[in-house]
C-alpha positions as CSV (number, residue, x, y, z in Angstrom):
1,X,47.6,-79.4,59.9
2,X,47.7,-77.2,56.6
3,X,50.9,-75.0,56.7
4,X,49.9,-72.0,54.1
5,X,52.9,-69.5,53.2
6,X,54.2,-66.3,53.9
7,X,51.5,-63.5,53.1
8,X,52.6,-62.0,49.6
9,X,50.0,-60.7,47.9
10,X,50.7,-59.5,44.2
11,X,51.7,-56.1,43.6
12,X,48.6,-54.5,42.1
13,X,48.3,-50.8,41.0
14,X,44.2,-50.5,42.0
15,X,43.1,-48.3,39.4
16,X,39.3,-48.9,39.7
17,X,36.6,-47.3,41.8
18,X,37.6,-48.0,45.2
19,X,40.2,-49.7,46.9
20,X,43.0,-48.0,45.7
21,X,46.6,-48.1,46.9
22,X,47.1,-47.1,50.5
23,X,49.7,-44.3,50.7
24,X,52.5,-45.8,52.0
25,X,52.5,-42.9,55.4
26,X,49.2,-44.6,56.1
27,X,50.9,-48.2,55.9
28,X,53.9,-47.4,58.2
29,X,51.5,-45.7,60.7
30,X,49.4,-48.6,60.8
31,X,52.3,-50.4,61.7
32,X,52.9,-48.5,65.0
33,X,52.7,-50.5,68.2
34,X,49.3,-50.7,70.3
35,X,48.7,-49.3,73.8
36,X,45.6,-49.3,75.3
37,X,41.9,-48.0,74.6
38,X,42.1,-45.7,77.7
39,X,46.0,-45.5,77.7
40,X,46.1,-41.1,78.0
41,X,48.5,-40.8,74.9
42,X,45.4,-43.0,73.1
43,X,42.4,-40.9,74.3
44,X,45.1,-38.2,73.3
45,X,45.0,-39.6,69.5
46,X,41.3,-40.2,69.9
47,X,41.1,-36.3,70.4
48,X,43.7,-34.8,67.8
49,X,42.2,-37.4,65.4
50,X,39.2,-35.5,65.9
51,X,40.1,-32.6,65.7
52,X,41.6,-33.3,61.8
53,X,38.7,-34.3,60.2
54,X,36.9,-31.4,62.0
55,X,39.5,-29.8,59.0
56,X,38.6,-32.4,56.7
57,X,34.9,-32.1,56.5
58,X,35.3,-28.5,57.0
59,X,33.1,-28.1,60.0
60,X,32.9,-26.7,63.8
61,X,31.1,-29.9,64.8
62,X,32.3,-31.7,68.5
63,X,31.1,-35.1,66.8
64,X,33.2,-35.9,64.5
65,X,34.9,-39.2,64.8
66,X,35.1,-42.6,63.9
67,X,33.2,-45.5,63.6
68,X,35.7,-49.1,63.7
69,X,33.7,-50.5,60.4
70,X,33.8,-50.5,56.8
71,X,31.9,-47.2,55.2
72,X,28.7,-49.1,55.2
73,X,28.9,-49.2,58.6
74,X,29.0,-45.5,59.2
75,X,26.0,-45.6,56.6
76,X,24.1,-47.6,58.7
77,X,25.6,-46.2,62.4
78,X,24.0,-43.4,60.3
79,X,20.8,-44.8,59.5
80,X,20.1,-46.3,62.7
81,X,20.4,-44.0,64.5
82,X,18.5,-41.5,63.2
83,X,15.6,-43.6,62.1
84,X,12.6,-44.6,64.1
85,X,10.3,-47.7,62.8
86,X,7.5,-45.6,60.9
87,X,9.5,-42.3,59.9
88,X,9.4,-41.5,56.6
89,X,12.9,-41.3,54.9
90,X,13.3,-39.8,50.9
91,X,16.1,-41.4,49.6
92,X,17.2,-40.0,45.8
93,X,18.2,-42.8,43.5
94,X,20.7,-42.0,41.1
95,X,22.9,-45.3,41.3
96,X,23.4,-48.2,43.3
97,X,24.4,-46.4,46.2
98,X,20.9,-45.0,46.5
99,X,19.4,-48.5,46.5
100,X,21.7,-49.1,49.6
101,X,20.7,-46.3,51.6
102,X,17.2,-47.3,50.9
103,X,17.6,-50.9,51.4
104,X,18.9,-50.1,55.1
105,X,16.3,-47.6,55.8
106,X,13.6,-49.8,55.3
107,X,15.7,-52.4,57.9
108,X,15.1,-49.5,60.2
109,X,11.3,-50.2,59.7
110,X,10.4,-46.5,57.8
111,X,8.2,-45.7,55.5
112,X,10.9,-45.0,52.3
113,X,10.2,-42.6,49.5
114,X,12.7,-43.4,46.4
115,X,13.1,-40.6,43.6
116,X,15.1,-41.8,40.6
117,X,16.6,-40.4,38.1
118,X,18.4,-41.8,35.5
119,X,21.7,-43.6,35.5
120,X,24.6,-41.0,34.6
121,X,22.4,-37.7,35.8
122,X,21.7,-35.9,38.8
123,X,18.8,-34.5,40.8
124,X,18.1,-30.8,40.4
125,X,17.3,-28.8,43.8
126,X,14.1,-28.3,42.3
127,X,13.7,-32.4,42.0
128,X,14.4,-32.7,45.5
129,X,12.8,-29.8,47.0
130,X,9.3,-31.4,45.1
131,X,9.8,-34.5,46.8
132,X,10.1,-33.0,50.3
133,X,7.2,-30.6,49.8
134,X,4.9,-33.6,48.6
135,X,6.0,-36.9,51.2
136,X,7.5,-34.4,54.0
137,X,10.3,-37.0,55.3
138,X,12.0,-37.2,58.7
139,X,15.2,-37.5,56.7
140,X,16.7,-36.6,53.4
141,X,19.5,-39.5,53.0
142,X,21.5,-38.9,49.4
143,X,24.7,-39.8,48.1
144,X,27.4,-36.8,47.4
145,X,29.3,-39.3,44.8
146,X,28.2,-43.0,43.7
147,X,30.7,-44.6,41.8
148,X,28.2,-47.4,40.1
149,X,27.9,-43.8,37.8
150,X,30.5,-42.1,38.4
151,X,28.1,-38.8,39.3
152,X,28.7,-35.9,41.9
153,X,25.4,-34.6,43.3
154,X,25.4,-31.0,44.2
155,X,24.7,-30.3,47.7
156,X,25.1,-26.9,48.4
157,X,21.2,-26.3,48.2
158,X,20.0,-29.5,50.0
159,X,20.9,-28.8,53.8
160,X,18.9,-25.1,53.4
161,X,16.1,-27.3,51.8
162,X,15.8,-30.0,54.3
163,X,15.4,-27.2,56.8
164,X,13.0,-25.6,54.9
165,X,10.3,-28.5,54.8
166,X,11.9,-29.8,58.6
167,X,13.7,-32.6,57.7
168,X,17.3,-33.8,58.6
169,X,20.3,-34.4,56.2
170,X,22.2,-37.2,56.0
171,X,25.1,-37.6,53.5
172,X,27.4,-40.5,52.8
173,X,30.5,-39.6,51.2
174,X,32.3,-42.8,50.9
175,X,33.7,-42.0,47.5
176,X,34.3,-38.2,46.9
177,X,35.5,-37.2,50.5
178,X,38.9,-35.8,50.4
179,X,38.8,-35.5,46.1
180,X,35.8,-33.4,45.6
181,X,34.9,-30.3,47.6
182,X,32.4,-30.7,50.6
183,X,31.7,-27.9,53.4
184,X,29.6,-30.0,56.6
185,X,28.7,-26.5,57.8
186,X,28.6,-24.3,55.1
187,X,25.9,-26.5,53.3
188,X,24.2,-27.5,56.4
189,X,24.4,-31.1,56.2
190,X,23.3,-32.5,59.9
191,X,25.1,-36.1,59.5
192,X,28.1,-36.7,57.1
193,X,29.8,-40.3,56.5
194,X,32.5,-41.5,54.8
195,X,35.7,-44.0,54.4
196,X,39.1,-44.0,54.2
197,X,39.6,-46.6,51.2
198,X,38.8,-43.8,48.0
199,X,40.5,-40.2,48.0
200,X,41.6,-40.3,52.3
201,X,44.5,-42.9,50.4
202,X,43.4,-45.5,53.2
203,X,42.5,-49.4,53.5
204,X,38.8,-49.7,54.0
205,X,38.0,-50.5,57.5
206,X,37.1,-47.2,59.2
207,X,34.3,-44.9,58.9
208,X,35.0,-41.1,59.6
209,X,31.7,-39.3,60.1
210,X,30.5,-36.0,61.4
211,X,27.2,-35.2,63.7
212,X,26.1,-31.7,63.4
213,X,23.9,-30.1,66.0
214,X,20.6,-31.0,64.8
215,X,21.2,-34.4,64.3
216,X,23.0,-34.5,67.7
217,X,19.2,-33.6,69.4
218,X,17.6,-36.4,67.4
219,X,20.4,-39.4,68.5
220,X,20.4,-38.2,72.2
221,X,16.9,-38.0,72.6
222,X,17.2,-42.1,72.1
223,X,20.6,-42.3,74.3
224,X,20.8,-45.2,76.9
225,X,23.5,-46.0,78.5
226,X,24.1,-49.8,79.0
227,X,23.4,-52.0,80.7
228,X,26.6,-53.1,83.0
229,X,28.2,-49.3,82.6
230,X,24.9,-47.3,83.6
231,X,24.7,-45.5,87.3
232,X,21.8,-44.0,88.9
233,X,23.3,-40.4,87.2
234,X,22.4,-42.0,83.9
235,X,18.7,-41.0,82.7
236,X,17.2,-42.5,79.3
237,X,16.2,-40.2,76.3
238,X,12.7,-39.9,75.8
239,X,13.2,-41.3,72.3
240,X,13.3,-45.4,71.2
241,X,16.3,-46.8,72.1
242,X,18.8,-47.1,68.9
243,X,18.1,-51.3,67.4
244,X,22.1,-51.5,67.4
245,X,24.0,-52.1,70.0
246,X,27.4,-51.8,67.7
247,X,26.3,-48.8,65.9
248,X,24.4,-46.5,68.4
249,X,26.0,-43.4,68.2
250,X,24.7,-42.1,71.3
251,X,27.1,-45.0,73.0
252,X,29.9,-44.1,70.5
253,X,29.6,-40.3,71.1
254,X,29.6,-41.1,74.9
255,X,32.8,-43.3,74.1
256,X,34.8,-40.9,72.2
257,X,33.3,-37.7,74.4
258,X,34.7,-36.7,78.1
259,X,32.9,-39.7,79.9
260,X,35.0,-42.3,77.8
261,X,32.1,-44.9,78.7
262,X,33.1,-48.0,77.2
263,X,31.4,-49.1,74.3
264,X,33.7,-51.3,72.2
265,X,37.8,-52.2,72.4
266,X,38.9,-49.1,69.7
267,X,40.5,-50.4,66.6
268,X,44.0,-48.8,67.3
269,X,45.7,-49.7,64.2
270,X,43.0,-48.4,62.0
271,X,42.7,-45.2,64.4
272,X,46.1,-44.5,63.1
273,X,45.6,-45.1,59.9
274,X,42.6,-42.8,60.1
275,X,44.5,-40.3,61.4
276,X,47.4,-40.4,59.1
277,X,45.1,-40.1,56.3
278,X,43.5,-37.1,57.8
279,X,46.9,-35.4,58.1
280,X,47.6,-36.0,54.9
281,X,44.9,-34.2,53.1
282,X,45.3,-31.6,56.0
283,X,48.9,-31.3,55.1
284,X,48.5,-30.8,51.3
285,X,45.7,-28.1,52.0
286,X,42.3,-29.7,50.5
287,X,41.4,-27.2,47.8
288,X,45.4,-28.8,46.3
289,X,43.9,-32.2,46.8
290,X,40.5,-30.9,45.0
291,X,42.9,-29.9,42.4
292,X,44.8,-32.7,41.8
293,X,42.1,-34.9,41.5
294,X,40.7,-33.0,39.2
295,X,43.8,-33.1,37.0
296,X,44.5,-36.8,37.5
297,X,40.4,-37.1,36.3
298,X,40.9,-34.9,33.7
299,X,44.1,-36.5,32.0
300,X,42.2,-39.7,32.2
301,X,39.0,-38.4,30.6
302,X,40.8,-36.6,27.8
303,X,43.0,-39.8,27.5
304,X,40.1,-42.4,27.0
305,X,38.3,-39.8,24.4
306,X,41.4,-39.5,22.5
307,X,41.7,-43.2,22.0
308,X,38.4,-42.3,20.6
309,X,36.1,-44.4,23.6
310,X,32.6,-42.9,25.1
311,X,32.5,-41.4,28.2
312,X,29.6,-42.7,30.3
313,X,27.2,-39.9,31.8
314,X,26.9,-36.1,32.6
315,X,30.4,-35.0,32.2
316,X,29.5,-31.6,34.1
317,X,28.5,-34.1,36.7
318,X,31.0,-36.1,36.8
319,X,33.4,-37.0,40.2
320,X,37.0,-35.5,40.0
321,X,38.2,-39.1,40.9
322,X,36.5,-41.7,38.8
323,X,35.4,-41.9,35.3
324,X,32.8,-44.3,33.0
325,X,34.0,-45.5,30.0
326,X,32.0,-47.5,27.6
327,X,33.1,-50.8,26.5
328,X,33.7,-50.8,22.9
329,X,31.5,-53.0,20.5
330,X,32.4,-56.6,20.2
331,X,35.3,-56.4,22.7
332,X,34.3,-59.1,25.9
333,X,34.8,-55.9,28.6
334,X,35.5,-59.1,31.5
335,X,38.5,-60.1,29.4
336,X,40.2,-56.7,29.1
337,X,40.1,-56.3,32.9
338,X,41.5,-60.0,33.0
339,X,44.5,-59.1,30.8
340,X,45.2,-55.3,32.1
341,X,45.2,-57.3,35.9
342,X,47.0,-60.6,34.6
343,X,49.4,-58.8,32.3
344,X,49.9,-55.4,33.4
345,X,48.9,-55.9,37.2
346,X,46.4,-53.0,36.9
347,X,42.9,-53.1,38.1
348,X,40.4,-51.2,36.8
349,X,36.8,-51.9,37.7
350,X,33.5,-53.2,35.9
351,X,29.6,-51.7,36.8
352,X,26.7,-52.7,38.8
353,X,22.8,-52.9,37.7
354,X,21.6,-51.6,34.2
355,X,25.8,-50.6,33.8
356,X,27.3,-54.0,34.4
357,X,28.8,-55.0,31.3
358,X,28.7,-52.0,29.3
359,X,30.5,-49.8,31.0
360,X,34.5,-49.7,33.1
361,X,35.2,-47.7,35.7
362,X,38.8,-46.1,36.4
363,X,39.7,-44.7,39.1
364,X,42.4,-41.5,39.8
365,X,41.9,-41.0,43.5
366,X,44.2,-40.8,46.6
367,X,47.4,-42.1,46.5
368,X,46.6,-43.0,42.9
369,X,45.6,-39.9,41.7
370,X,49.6,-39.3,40.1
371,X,50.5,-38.5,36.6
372,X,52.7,-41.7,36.9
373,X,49.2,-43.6,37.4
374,X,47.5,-42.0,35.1
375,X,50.0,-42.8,32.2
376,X,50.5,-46.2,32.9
377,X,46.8,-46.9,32.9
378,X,46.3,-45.5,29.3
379,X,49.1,-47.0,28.2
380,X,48.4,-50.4,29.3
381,X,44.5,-49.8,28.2
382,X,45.8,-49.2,24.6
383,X,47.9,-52.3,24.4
384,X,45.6,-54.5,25.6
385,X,42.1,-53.2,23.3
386,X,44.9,-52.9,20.4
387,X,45.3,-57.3,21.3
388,X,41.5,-57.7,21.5
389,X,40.9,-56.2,18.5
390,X,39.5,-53.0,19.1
391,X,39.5,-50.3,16.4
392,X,41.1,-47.2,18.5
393,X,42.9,-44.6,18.1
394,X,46.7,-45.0,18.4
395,X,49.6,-43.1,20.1
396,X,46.7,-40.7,21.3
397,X,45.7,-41.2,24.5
398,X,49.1,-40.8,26.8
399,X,50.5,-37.9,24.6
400,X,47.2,-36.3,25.3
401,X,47.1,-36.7,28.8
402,X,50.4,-35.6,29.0
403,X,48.9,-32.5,27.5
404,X,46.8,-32.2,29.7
405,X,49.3,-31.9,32.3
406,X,51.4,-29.7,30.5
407,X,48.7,-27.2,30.3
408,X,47.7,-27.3,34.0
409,X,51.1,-26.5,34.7
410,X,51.4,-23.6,32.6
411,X,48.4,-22.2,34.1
412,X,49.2,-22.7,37.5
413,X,53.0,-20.8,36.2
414,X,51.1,-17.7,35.1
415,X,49.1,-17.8,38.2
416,X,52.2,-17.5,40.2
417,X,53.8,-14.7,38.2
């Protein structure tokens, strides 16, 4: 038999785009003890849980829950259950994250319309409103932030658009939920996802997501009940039924609604992470958590460009919580990340695609997205370029962060007086 030891993994600060460092509420209220799925103080967490990230994605809709997977499975609980074989679904490609959504669609069997644009831009309104008026898609599935660019797509025209040319909106927020500003209702998205492992300070392994009414009407026109559960009450949608069993969200929404059908053993443990994460943001109010994101992002930025590196992309479309920095010439980008991790214990992350090896990625979200981090990061950046020969600036980058604090505090004084 092979004894292994104790579990001790390294203390890492995770100061790339996603996982970051759990906030330590979210640890201790993972380690609560279990009761069971239909236990009434757990259907009672089910409900209050909820009820938060109603708050959290800022909307009025019943639906919003959980799914017990990673965020790509509350893309593809998404995806599946919205998509028929033979609809027609526009995805906008402006990173990797595009690719995904468009890569699962066509697993649904539709017809799938990319639109790209290039790496470190957005789409214009008018960019997507052309591609509806000309393919006329069932659904309009598009990234809020993808971190393989580090860019925020504007939403707040899309969900009036997608009505306009009768199509549905489905919008994964993996990575800016909880850092960046997002309003379910007020933008009219019809199907939100997201994850807990970027700015809700969470591990990954649940998917929050949010069912507006619209897309409600499309997933229970395909709701069967199954098999072993159903009664003679029980009468099938009209629609196909959903190709997953594990993420048909008519099931879940029947699981997590008044009827409590069973669907799948809930993953307790993450249901209280979830939750704690939820209360967290709720706690600190979310236009604060908007805020200090964007002030963690900000020091970073001004950091990096004070050392006198390139920022990757559209800065006036960049995501409060994560920012591209090219590698400098002649420095092997694989061995800084080896060193900063190896000697500093700090991660910080590499690219994907056209990006991978040209650019970093650094992250300044959640838990992480401190002052503390922020410094440390730079600091520890500088030594190690300064040891692989890059020709930098010196001394620059945490004084001018620190700057940048300073000055966000004096603002917010003069605000208050």
């Amino acid at each position: 038999m092979t004894v292994f030891a104790d579990l001790n993994p390294p203390a890492r600060l995770l100061m790339g785009p996603g996982p970051i460092n759990a906030d330590p509420r979210v640890l201790r209220a993972m380690a609560t003890p279990l009761v069971g799925q239909f236990d009434p103080s757990m259907t009672a967490l089910m409900a209050e849980t909820m009820a938060l990230y109603r708050q959290v994605f800022r909307t009025q809709n019943k639906w919003s829950l959980l799914i017990d997977a990673t965020a790509r499975g509350g893309i593809e609980a998404a995806m599946v259950s919205l998509i028929e074989p033979g609809d027609k679904v526009l995805v906008p490609v402006f990173g990797r994250f595009g690719h995904l959504k468009a890569e699962i669609a066509r697993r649904c069997g539709a017809e799938v319309v990319e639109i790209q644009a290039e790496w470190g831009t957005v789409f214009t309104p008018e960019q997507i409103e052309a591609a509806l008026k000309q393919h006329r898609p069932k659904l309009l599935a598009v990234c809020q932030g993808d971190t393989s660019t580090t860019m925020l797509q504007p939403l707040n025209e899309l969900g009036k658009l997608a009505r306009a040319y009768d199509a549905l909106l489905y919008t994964d927020t993996t990575a800016s939920l909880g850092g960046n500003d997002l309003r379910a209702d007020e933008w009219q998205l019809d199907l939100v996802s997201s994850g807990l492992q970027k700015c809700l300070a969470g591990p990954s392994g649940s998917a929050p997501i949010t069912i507006g009414p619209r897309a409600e009407e499309a997933i229970m026109r395909r709701r069967h009940v199954e098999q072993g559960i159903a009664t003679a009450a029980d009468v099938a949608g009209p629609g196909r039924r959903i190709a997953s069993n594990y993420f048909d969200l008519a099931m879940i929404m029947d699981y997590w609604g008044e009827k409590r059908l069973n669907h799948h053993t809930e993953a307790t443990s993450m249901l209280y992470g979830a939750r704690e994460c939820a209360k967290i943001l709720v706690e600190e109010g979310l236009e604060a958590a908007f805020a200090r994101h964007r002030l963690a992002g900000d020091a970073m930025a001004q950091g990096l460009a004070a050392m006198g590196l390139k920022l990757f992309g559209d800065q006036r479309h960049k995501m409060a919580n994560v920012v591209g920095v090219y590698i400098p010439d002649g420095v092997a980008g694989e061995a800084v990340r080896r060193s900063m991790l190896e000697d500093f214990g700090i991660e910080i992350g590499t690219s994907f695609g056209p990006l991978h090896g040209k650019i970093w990625r650094i992250g300044t979200m959640g838990y992480n997205a401190r002052k503390d981090c922020v410094l440390t990061t730079l600091a520890a950046l500088e030594s190690v370029l300064l040891a692989n020969g890059a020709k930098i600036a010196t001394n620059a980058a945490v004084p001018q962060a620190l700057a940048c604090y300073r000055d966000a505090a004096q603002t917010a004084r003069k605000a208050a007086d």
